[in-house]
N, C-alpha and C positions, 0 to 999 in steps of 0.2 A: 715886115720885120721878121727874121731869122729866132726860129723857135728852136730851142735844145733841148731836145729831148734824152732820157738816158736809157738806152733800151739795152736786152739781153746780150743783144749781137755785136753793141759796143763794148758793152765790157767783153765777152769772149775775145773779140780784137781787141783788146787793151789787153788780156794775160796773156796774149801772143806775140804782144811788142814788149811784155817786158819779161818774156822768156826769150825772145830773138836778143833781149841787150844782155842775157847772162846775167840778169839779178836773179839775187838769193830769193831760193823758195820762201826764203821766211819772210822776204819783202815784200814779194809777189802776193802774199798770204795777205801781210798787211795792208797797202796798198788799195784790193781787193775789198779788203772786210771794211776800210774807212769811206772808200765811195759808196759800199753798200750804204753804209750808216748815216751819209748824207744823203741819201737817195731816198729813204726812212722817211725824214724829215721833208720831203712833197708829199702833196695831193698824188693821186694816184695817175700816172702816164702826166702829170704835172710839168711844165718844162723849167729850166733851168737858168736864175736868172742873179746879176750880183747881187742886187736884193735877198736872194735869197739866200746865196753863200756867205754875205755877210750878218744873217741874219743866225747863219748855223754858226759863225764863230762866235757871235757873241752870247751864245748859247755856252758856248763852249768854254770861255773865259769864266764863267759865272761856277764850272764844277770843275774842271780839270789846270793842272798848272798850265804854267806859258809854252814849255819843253813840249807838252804833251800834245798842245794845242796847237800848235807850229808842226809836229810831226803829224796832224790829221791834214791841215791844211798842205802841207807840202805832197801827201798823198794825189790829195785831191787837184792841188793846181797841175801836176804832173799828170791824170789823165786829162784835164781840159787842155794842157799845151798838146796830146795827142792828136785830140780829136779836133784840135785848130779853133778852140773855143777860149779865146784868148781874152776877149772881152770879161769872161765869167770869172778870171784867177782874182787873187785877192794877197792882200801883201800877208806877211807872216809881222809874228806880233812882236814889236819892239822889247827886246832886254836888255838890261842893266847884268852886265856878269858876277853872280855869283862869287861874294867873298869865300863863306863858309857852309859848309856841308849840314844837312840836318840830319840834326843826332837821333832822331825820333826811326829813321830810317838806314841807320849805321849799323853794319854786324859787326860787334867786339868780336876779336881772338878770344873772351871769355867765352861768351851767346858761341861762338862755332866750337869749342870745346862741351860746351852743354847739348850740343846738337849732337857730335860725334858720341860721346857717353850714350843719349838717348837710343840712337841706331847700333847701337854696341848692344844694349839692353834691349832693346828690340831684336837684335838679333838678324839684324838688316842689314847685310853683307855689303850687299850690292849699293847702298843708298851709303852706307860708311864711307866704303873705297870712294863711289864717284862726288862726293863731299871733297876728300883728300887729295882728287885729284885736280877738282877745280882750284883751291886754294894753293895748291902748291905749283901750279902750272900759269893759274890766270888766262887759261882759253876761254872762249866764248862757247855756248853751249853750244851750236850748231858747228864746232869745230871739234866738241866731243866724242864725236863718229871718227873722229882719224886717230884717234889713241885706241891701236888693235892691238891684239896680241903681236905679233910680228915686230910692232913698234917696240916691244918690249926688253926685246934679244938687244937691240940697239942702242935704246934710251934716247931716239932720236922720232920725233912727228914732224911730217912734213901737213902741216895746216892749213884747209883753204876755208877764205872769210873774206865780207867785203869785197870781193871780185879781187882779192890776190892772196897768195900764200907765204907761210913763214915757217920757218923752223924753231920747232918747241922741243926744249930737253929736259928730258925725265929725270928723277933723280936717282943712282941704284935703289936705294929702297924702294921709291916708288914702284920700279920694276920689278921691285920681288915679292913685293905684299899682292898687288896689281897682279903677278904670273901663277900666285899659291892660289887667289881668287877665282882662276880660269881653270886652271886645275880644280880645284874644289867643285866648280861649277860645270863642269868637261864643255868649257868654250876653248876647244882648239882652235880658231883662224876667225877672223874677221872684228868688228867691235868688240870691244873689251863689257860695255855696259848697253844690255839688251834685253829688250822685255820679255814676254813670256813668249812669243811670237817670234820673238828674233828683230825684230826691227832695233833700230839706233833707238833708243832715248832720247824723249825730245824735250823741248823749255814745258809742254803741255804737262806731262808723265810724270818729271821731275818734280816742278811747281805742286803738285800734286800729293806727292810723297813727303816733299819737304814742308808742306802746313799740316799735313796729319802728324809729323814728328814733332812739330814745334807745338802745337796742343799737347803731345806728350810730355813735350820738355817743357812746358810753361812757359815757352818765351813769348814774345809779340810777334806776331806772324807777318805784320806790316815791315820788321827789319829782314825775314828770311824770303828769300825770293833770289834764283839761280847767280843771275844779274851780281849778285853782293859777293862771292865770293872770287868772283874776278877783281872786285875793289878790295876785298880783304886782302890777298895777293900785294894790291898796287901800294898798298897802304904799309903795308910790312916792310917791302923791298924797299921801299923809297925813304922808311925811318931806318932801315938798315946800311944801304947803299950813299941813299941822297945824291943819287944819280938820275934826272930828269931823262937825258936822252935815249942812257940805258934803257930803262924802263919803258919809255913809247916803243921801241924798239921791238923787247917783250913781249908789249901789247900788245902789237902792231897796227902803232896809229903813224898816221901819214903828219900828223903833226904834234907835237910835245904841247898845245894849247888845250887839245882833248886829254892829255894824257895829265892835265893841272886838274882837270874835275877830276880825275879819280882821287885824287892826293891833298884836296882842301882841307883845311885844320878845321875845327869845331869851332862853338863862340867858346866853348869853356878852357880850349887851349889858349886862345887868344886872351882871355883872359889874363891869365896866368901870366903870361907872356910880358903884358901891359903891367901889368903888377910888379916883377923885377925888374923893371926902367924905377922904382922908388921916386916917383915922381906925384903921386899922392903922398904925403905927410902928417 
């Protein structure tokens, strides 16, 4: 019987097949850290068996949602189809779709106004602007690094994500508060928002800055997190517009059914909702 072992050399050949397919650093990253985390989970040089992959999700069921748990498992089945360990994969866990969004993890246009005030009052230039720019833009952080100065003179970002690119446009303001900042900052050429080092700003750095503000501003730190202000974006546009396709569009989602989670109502809208049918008496 055929033993699976997971050893160093596999994985080094495994971040080499998924840098030869052109995935995002940031997947490769995770990817990467979710087989580590299963790996964890043997005896030591331990081999690799469904038993036991099924034994890590139902691990996994038990603290993390379904979303989260289907994104470790999808990791994982993806290096075992690598390495031709086809027997070990494991199905991803059945969902029911999502009516309504939880509010417990929703950033209000309020919550991001208490946030901007906070970094005003802190005095946090750079955490301000790139708040205002995720919100008013809806990129994804690792699309961050292509809003440079250059971008500015234009009002035009050419965006790459997900293995393709889009066109993101600025707003004039945008550009001019965004150019007074590079100036103030003497960042002549390259990203607009850079750490001390120079390097882009990443979900790490950011995530980072934005929970020590939010302890400043006494919000819940479970609603702020980079991720949210691309939904605060989706959520604006689409009670503004009410233009579905538009807005995938924007996104840049390959389908308008990804582009329905950003835009789900709460229970307390639906509430409401149900309430003006006057069909309680």
């Amino acid at each position: 019987m055929t033993q699976y072992i997971i050893t160093t050399e596999a994985m080094a050949a495994f971040r080499r097949y998924l840098m030869a397919a052109e995935r995002r650093p940031a997947t490769i990253a995770k990817y990467l850290r979710e087989v580590q985390a299963f790996t964890q989970t043997l005896p030591p040089g331990g081999p690799v068996t469904k038993e036991t992959v099924l034994a890590w999700k139902r691990t996994l069921v038990q603290t993390h949602a379904p979303s989260t748990v289907n994104g470790k498992l999808a990791a994982l089945n993806t290096f075992f189809a690598f390495l031709g360990w086809g027997e070990c994969r494991v199905k991803p866990l059945r969902r029911q779709r999502e009516l309504f969004r939880d509010p417990g993890r929703e950033l209000h246009k309020g919550d991001y106004l208490r946030l901007l005030a906070a970094a005003r009052q802190a005095r946090n230039w750079r955490l301000y602007y790139l708040m205002e720019t995720l919100a008013s833009t809806g990129v994804r952080i690792s699309e961050l690094q292509y809003v440079t100065v250059q971008t500015l003179r234009t009002g035009r970002v050419w965006a790459e994500g997900k293995g393709k690119g889009r066109l993101v446009l600025l707003t004039p303001k945008l550009c001019r508060v965004l150019a007074k900042y590079c100036r103030q900052r003497g960042i002549a050429a390259g990203p607009v928002f850079v750490t001390r080092t120079g390097r882009p700003m990443d979900r790490s750095n950011i995530w980072k800055e934005l929970h020590h503000l939010c302890e400043a501003a006494g919000g819940e730190a479970k609603r702020v997190f980079p991720h949210n202000f691309r939904h605060l974006f989706a959520q604006a546009f689409y009670a503004l517009e009410k233009d579905i396709a538009k807005l995938a569009d924007l996104l840049g989602h390959a389908s308008v059914e990804t582009t329905r989670i950003y835009i789900m109502e709460s229970g307390a809208e639906h509430r409401r909702q149900v309430e003006r049918l006057g069909l309680v008496v």
